[in-house]
C-alpha atoms as a printed R data frame, in Angstrom:
    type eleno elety resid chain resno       x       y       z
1   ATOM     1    CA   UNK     A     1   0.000   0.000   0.000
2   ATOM     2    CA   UNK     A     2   2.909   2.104   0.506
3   ATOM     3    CA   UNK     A     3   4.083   2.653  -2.806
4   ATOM     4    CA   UNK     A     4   0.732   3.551  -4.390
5   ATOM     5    CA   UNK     A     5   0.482   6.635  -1.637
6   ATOM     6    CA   UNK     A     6   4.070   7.422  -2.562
7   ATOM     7    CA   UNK     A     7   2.814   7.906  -6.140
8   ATOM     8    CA   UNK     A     8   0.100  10.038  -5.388
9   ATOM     9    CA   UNK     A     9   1.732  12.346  -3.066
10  ATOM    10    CA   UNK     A    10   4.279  12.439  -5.979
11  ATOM    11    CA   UNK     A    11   1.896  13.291  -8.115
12  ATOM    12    CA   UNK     A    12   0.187  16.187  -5.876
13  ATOM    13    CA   UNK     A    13   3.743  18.038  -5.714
14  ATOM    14    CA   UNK     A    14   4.373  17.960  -9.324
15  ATOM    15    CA   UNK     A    15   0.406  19.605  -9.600
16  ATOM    16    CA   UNK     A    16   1.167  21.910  -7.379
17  ATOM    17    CA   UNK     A    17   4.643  22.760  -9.350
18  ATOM    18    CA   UNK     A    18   2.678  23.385 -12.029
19  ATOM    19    CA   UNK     A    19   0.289  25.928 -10.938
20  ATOM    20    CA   UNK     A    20   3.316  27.826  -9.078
21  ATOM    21    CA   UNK     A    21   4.984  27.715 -13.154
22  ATOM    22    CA   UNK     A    22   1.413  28.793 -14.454
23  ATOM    23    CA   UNK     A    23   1.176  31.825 -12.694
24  ATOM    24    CA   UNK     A    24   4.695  32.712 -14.084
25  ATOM    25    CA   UNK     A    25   3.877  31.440 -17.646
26  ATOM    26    CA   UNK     A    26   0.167  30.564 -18.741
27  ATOM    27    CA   UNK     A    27   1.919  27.983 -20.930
28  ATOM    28    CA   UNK     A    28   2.195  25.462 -17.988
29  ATOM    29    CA   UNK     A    29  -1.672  25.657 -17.729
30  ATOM    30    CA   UNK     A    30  -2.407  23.415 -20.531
31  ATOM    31    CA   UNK     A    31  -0.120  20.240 -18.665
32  ATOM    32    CA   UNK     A    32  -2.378  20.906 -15.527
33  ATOM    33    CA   UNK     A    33  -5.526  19.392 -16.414
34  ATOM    34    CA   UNK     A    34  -3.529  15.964 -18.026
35  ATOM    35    CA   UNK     A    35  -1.805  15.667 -14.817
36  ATOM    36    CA   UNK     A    36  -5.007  15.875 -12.874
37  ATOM    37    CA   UNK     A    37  -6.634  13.414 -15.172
38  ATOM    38    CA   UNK     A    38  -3.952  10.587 -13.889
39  ATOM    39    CA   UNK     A    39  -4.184  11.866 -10.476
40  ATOM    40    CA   UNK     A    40  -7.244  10.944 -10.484
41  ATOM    41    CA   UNK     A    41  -7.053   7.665 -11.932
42  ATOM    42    CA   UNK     A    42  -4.486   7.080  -9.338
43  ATOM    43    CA   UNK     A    43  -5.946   7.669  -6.849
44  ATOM    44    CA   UNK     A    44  -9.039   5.846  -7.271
45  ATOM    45    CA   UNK     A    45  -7.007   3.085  -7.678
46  ATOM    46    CA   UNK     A    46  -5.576   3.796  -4.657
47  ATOM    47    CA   UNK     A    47  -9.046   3.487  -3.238
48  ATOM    48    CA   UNK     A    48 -10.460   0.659  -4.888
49  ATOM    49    CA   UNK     A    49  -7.381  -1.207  -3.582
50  ATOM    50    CA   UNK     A    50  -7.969  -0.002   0.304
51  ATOM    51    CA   UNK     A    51 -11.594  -1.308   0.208
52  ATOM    52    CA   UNK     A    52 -10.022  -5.021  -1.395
53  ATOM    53    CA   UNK     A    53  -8.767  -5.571   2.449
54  ATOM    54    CA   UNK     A    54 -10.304  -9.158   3.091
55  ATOM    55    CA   UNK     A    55  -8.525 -12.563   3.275
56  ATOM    56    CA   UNK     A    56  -9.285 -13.795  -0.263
57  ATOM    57    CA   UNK     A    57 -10.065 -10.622  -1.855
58  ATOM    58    CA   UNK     A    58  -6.898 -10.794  -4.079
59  ATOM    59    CA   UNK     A    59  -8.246 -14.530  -5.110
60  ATOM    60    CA   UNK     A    60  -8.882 -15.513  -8.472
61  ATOM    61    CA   UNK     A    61 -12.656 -16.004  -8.336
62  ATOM    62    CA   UNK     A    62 -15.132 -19.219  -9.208
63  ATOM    63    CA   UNK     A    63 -18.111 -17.711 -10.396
64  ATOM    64    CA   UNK     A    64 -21.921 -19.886 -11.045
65  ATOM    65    CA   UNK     A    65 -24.969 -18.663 -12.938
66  ATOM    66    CA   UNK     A    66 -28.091 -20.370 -12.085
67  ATOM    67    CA   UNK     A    67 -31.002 -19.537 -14.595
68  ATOM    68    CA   UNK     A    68 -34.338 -19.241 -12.629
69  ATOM    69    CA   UNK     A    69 -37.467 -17.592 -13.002
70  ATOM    70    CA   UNK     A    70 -38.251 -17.227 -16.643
71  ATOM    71    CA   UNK     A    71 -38.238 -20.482 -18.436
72  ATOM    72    CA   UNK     A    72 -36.265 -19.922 -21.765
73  ATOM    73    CA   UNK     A    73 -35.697 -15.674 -21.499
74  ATOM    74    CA   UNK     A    74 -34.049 -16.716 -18.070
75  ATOM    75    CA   UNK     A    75 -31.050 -19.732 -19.618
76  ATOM    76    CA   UNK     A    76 -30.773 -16.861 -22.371
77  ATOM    77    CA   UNK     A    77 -29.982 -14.597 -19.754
78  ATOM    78    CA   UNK     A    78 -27.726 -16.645 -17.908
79  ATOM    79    CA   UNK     A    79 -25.402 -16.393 -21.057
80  ATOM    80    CA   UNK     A    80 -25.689 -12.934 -21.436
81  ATOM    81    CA   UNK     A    81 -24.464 -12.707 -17.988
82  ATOM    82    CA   UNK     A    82 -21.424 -15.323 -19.036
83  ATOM    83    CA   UNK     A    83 -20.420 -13.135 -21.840
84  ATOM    84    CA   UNK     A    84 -20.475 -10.051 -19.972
85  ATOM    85    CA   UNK     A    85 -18.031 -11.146 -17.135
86  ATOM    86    CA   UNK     A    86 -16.093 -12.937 -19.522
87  ATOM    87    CA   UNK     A    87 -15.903  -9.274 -21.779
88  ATOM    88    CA   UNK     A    88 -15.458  -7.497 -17.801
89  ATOM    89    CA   UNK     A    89 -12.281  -9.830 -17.383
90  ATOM    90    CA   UNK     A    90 -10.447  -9.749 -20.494
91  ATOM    91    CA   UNK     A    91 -10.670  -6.127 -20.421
92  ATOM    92    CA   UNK     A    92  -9.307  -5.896 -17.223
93  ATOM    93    CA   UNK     A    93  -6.702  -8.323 -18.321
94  ATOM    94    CA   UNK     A    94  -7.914 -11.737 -16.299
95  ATOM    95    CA   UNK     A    95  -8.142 -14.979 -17.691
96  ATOM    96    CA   UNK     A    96 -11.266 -16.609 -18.327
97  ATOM    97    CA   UNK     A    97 -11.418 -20.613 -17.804
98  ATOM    98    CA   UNK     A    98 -14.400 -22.642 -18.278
99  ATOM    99    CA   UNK     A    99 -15.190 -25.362 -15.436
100 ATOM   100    CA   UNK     A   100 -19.158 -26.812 -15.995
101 ATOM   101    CA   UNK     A   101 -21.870 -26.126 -18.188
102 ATOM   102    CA   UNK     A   102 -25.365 -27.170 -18.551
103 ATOM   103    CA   UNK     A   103 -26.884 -26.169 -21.823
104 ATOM   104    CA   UNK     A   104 -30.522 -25.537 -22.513
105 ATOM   105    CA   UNK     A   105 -32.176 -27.167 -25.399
106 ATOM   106    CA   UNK     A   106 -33.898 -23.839 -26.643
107 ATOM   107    CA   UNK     A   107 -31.366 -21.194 -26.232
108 ATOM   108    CA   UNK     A   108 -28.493 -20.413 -23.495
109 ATOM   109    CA   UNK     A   109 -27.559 -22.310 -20.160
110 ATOM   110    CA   UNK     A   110 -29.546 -23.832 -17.575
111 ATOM   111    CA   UNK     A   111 -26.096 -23.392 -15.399
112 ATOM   112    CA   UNK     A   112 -22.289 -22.279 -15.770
113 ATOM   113    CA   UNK     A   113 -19.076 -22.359 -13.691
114 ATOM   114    CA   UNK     A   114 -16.275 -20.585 -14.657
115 ATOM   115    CA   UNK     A   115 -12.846 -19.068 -13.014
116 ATOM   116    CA   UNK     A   116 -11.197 -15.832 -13.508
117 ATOM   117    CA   UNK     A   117  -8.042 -15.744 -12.603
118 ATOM   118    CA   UNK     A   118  -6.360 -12.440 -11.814
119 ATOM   119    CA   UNK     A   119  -5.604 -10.390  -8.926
120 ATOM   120    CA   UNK     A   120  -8.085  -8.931  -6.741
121 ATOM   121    CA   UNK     A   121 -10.598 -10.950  -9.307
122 ATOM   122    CA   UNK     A   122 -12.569 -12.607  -6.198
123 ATOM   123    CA   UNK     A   123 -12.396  -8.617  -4.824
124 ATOM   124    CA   UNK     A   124 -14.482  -7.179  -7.724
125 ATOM   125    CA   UNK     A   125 -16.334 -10.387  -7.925
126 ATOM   126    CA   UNK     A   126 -17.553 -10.425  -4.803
127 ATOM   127    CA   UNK     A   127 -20.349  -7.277  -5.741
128 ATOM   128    CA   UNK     A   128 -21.963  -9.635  -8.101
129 ATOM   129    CA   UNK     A   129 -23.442 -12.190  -5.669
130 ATOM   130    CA   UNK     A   130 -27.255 -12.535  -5.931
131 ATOM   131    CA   UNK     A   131 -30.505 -12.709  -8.321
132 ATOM   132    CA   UNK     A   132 -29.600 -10.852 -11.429
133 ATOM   133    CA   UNK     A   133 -33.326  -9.278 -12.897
134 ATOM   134    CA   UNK     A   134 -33.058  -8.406 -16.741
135 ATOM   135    CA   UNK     A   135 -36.713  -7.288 -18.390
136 ATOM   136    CA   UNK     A   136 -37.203  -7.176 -22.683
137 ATOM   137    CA   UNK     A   137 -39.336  -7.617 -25.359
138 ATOM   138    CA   UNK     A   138 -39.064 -11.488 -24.877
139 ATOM   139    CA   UNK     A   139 -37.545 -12.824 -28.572
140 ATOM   140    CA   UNK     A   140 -38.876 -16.352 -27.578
141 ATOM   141    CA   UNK     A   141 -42.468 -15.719 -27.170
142 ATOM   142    CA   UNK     A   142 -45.669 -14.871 -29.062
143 ATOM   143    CA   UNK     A   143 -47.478 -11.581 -29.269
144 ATOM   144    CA   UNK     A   144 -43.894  -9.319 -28.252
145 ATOM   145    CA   UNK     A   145 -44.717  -9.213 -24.641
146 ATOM   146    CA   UNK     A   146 -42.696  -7.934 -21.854
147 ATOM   147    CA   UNK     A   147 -40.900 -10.438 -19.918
148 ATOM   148    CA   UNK     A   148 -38.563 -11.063 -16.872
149 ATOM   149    CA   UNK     A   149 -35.838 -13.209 -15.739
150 ATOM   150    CA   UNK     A   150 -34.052 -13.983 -13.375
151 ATOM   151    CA   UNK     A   151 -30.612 -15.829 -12.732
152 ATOM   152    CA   UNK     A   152 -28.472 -16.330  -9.616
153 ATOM   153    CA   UNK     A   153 -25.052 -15.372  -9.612
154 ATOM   154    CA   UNK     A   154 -22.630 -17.190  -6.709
155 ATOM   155    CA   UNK     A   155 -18.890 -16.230  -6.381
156 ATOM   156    CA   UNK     A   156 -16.135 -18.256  -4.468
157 ATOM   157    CA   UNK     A   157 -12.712 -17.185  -4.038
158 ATOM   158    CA   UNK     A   158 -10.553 -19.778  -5.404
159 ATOM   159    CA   UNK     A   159  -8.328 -21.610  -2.438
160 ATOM   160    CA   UNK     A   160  -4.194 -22.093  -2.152
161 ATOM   161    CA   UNK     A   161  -3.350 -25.179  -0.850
162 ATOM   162    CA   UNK     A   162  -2.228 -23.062   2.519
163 ATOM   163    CA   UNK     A   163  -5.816 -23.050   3.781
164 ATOM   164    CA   UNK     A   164  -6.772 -26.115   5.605
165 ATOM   165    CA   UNK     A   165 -10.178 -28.106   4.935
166 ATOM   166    CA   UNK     A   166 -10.945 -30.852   6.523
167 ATOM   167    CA   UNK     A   167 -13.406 -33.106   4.237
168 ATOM   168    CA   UNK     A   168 -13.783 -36.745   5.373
169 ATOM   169    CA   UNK     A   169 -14.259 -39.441   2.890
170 ATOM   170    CA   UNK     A   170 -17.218 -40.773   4.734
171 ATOM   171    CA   UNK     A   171 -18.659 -37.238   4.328
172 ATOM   172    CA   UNK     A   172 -18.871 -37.521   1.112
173 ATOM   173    CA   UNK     A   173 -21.010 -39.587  -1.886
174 ATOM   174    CA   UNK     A   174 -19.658 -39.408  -5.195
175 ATOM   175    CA   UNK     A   175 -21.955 -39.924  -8.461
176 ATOM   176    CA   UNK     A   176 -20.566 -40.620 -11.946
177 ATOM   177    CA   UNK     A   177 -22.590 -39.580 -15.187
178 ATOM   178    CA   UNK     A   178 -22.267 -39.182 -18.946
179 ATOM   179    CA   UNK     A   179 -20.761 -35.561 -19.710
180 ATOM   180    CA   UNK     A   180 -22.344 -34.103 -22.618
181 ATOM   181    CA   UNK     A   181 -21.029 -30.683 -24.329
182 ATOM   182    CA   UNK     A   182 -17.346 -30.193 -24.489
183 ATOM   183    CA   UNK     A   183 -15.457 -33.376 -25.065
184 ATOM   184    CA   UNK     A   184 -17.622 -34.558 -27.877
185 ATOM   185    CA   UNK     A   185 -18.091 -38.546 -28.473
186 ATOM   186    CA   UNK     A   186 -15.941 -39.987 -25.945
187 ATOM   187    CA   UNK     A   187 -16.936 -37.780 -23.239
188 ATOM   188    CA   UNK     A   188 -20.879 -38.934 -24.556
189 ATOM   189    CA   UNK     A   189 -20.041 -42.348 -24.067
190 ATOM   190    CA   UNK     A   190 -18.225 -42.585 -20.510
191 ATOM   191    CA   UNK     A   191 -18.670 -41.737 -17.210
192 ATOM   192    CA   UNK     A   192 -16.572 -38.700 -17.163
193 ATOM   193    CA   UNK     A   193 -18.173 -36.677 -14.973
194 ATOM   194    CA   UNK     A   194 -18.440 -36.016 -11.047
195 ATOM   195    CA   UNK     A   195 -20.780 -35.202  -8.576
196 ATOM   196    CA   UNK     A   196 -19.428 -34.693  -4.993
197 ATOM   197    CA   UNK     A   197 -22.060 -33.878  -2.135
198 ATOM   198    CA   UNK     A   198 -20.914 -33.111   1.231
199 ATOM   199    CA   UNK     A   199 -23.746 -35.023   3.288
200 ATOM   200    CA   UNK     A   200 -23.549 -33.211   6.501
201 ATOM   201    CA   UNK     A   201 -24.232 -30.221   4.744
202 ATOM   202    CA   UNK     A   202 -26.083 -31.327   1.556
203 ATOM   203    CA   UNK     A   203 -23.266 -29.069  -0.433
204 ATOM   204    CA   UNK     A   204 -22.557 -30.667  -3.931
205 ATOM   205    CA   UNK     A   205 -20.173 -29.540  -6.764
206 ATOM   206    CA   UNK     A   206 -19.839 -30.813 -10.185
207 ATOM   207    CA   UNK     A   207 -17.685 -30.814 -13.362
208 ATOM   208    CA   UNK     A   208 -18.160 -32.265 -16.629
209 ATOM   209    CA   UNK     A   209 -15.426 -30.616 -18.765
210 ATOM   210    CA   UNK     A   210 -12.661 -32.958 -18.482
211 ATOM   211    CA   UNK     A   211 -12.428 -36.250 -19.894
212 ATOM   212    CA   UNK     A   212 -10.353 -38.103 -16.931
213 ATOM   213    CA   UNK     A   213 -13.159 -38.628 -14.239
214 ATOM   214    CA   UNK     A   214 -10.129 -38.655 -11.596
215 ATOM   215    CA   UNK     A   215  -9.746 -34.877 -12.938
216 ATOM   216    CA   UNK     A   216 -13.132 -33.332 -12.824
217 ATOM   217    CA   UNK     A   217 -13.017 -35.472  -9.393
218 ATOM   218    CA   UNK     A   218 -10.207 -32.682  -8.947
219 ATOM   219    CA   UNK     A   219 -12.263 -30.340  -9.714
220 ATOM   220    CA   UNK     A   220 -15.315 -30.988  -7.753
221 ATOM   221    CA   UNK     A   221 -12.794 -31.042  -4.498
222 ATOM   222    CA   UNK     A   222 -11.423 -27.563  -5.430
223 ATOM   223    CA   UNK     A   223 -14.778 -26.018  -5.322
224 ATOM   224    CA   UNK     A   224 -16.612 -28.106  -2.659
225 ATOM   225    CA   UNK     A   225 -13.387 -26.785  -0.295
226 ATOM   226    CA   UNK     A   226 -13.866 -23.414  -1.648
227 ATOM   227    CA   UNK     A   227 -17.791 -23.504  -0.939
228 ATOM   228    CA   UNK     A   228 -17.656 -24.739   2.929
229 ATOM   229    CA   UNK     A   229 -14.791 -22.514   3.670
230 ATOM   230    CA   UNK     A   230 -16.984 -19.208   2.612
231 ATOM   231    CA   UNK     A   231 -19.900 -21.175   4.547
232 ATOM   232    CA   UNK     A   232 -17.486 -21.293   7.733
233 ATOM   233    CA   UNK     A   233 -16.556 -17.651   6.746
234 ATOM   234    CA   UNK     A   234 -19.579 -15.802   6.537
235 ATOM   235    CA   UNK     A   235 -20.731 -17.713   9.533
236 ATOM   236    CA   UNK     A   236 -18.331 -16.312  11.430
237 ATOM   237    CA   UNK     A   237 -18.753 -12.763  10.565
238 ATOM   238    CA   UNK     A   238 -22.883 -13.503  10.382
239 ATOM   239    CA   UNK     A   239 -23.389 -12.816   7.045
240 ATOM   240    CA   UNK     A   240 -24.756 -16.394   5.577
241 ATOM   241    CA   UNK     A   241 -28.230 -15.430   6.332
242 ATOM   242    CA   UNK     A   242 -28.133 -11.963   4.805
243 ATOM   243    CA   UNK     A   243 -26.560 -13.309   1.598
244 ATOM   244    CA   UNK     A   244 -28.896 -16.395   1.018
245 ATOM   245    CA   UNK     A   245 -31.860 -14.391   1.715
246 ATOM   246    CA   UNK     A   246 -30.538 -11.763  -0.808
247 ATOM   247    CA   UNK     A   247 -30.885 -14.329  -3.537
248 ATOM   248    CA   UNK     A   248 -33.799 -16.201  -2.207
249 ATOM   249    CA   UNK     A   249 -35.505 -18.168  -4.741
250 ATOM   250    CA   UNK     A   250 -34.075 -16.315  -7.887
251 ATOM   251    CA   UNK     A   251 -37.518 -14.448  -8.574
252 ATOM   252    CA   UNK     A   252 -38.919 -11.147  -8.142
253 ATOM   253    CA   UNK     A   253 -38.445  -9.345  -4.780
254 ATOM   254    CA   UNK     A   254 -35.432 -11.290  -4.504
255 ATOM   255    CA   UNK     A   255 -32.828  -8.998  -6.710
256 ATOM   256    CA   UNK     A   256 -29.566  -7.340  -6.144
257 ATOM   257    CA   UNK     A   257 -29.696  -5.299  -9.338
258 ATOM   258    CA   UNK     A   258 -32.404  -5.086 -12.133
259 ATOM   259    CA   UNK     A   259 -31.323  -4.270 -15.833
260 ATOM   260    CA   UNK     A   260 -34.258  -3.172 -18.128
261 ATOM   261    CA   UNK     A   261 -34.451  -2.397 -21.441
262 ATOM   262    CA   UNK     A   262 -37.996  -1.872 -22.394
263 ATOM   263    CA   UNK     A   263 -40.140   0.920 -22.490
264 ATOM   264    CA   UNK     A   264 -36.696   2.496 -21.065
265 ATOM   265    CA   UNK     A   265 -33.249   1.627 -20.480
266 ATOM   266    CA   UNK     A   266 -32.123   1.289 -16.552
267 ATOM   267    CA   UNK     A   267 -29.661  -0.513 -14.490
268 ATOM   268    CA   UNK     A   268 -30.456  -0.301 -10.915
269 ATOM   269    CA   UNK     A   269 -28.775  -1.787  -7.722
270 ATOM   270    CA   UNK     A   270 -31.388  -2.798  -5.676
271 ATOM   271    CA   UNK     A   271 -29.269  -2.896  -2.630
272 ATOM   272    CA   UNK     A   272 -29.753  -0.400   0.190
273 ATOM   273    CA   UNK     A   273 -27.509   1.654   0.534
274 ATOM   274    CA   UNK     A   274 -25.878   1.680  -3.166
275 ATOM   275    CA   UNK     A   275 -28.628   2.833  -5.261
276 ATOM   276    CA   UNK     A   276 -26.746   3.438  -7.952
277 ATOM   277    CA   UNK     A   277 -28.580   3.871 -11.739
278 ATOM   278    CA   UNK     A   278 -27.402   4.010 -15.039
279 ATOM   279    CA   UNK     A   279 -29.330   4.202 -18.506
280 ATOM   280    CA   UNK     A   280 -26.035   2.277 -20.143
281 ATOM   281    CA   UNK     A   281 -27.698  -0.926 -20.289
282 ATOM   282    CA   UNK     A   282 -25.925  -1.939 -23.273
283 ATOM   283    CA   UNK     A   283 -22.160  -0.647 -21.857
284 ATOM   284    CA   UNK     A   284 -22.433  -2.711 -18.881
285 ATOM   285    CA   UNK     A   285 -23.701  -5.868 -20.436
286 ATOM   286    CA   UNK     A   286 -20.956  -5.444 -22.856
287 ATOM   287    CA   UNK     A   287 -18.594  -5.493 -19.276
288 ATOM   288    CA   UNK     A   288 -17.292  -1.769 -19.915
289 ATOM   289    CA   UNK     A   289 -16.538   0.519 -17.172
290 ATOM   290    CA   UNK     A   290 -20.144   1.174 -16.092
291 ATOM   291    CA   UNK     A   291 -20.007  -1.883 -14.787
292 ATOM   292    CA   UNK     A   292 -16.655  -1.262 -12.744
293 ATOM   293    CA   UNK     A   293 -18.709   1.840 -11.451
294 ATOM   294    CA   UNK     A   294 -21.355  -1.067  -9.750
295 ATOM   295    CA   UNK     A   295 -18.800  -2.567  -8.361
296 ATOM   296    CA   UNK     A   296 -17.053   0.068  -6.798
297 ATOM   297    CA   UNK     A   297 -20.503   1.398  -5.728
298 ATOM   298    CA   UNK     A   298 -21.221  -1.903  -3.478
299 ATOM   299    CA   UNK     A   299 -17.741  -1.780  -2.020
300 ATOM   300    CA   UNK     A   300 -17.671   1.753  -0.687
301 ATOM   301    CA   UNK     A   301 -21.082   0.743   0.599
302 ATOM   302    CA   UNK     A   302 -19.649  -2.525   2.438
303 ATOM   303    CA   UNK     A   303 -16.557  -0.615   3.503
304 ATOM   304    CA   UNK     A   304 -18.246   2.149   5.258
305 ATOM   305    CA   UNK     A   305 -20.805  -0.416   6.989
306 ATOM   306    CA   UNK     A   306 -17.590  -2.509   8.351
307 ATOM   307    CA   UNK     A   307 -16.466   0.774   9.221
308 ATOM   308    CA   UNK     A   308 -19.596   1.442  10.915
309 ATOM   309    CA   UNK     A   309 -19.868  -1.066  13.026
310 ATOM   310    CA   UNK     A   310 -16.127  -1.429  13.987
311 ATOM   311    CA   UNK     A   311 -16.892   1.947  15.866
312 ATOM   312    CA   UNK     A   312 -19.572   0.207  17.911
């Protein structure tokens, strides 16, 4: 942290050079605004990076989309919301690494896992967990009709091998099955993938991608570790409720953030506390910096509420 302060406080004295030169000669007045501009972007940076203080917040992240409410609009949806994380993270630089997929016959996903790997990926990330409400002109229906969807969005930091999680074999049932989509025929005809559930709490991961069982077994461990350590996590600091009843059933009243794009164009964050808006429906769906600005919104909020009630 010590070196982006360094750099801002740099960049302060060289401003401030400047407008001591400007009053001299009203040619240095031009190079003041420039010099603001990445002032600015410094030190927002600096910010951003001040609110990323928890454990895993410099994680790469495992993200899930769960279609819900809204039959066919609501798997569509689900990879909309795929391709605009995946657009988020290459434009910040991350890698994008598909882990499970289960496609719907119609159109889009039922479900998708992914990881983005980069740093402070998991830090972002972590704004984007709940029920995801996007309203349109449905293209699958009859008679052009309004309709809404819904899809949950979960995000795990991915684990090092340095944290410790203790997951008995007796714990645990495993279930093979035929892994359709990427793979092609072989992966069709064997029992390539995994199911692990964690029977004392029900927990279960899967992964169908690869076509060695042993390594989507791999796989399924990696998140089922991540998964019970943010349980044991959020337990601790008594958020589980808060966050499960945030996405509830993915359906309406349920909603972290609605986009809409008929009769008008709106993102909203339904959180309280945020209520941030924008009418770039089309800029953050296409992962540009309006949606950075959502982010940042819901982690000011969270770092003034920890601030909050570390004063109590």
């Amino acid at each position: 942290m010590l070196k982006p302060f360094e750099e801002i406080d740099k960049a302060r004295e060289d401003i401030a050079a400047m407008c001591e030169f400007a009053e001299e000669d009203a040619s240095f007045e031009a190079e003041i605004a420039p010099a603001l501009e990445v002032a600015e972007k410094k030190l927002d940076a600096f910010e951003l990076q001040a609110m990323m203080s928890g454990k895993h917040d410099g994680a790469n992240a495992l993200v899930r989309l769960q279609a819900g409410q809204g039959g066919t609009d609501a798997c569509d949806w689900a990879e909309r919301l795929r391709r605009m994380y995946s657009m988020w993270a290459k434009r910040h630089g991350f890698a994008v690494e598909e882990i499970d997929e289960v496609a719907n016959v119609e159109a889009g996903v039922q479900s998708c896992e992914f990881r983005i790997s980069g740093e402070y990926a998991y830090g972002y990330l972590q704004a984007e967990i709940g029920a995801h409400r996007f309203v349109r002109i449905s293209p699958f229906g009859d008679g052009g009709t309004r309709q809404t969807s819904f899809v949950a969005v979960d995000v795990m930091p991915e684990l090092d091998d340095t944290i410790e999680i203790v997951i008995k074999d007796s714990d645990l049932r495993t279930d093979t099955f035929s892994a359709g989509g990427p793979g092609g025929q072989h992966q069709n005809k064997t029992q390539s993938g995994v199911r692990l559930t964690h029977l004392p709490t029900g927990i279960a991961a899967e992964s169908r991608t690869e076509r060695s069982q042993h390594k989507n077994k791999d796989i399924c461990m990696q998140k089922l570790r991540a998964r019970l350590y943010q349980i044991e996590e959020q337990k601790r600091l008594g958020e589980l409720a808060n966050k499960y009843d945030a996405k509830g059933e993915i359906s309406f009243g349920n909603q972290i953030r609605s986009y809409v794009m008929q009769p008008y164009t709106l993102v909203r964050d339904e959180r309280d506390g945020i209520e941030r808006k924008s009418p770039a429906v089309n800029e953050v769906l296409d992962g540009g910096p309006e949606l950075d600005e959502f982010m940042f919104a819901y982690l000011r909020w969270k770092t003034a509420k920890q601030n909050k009630a570390g004063q109590k």
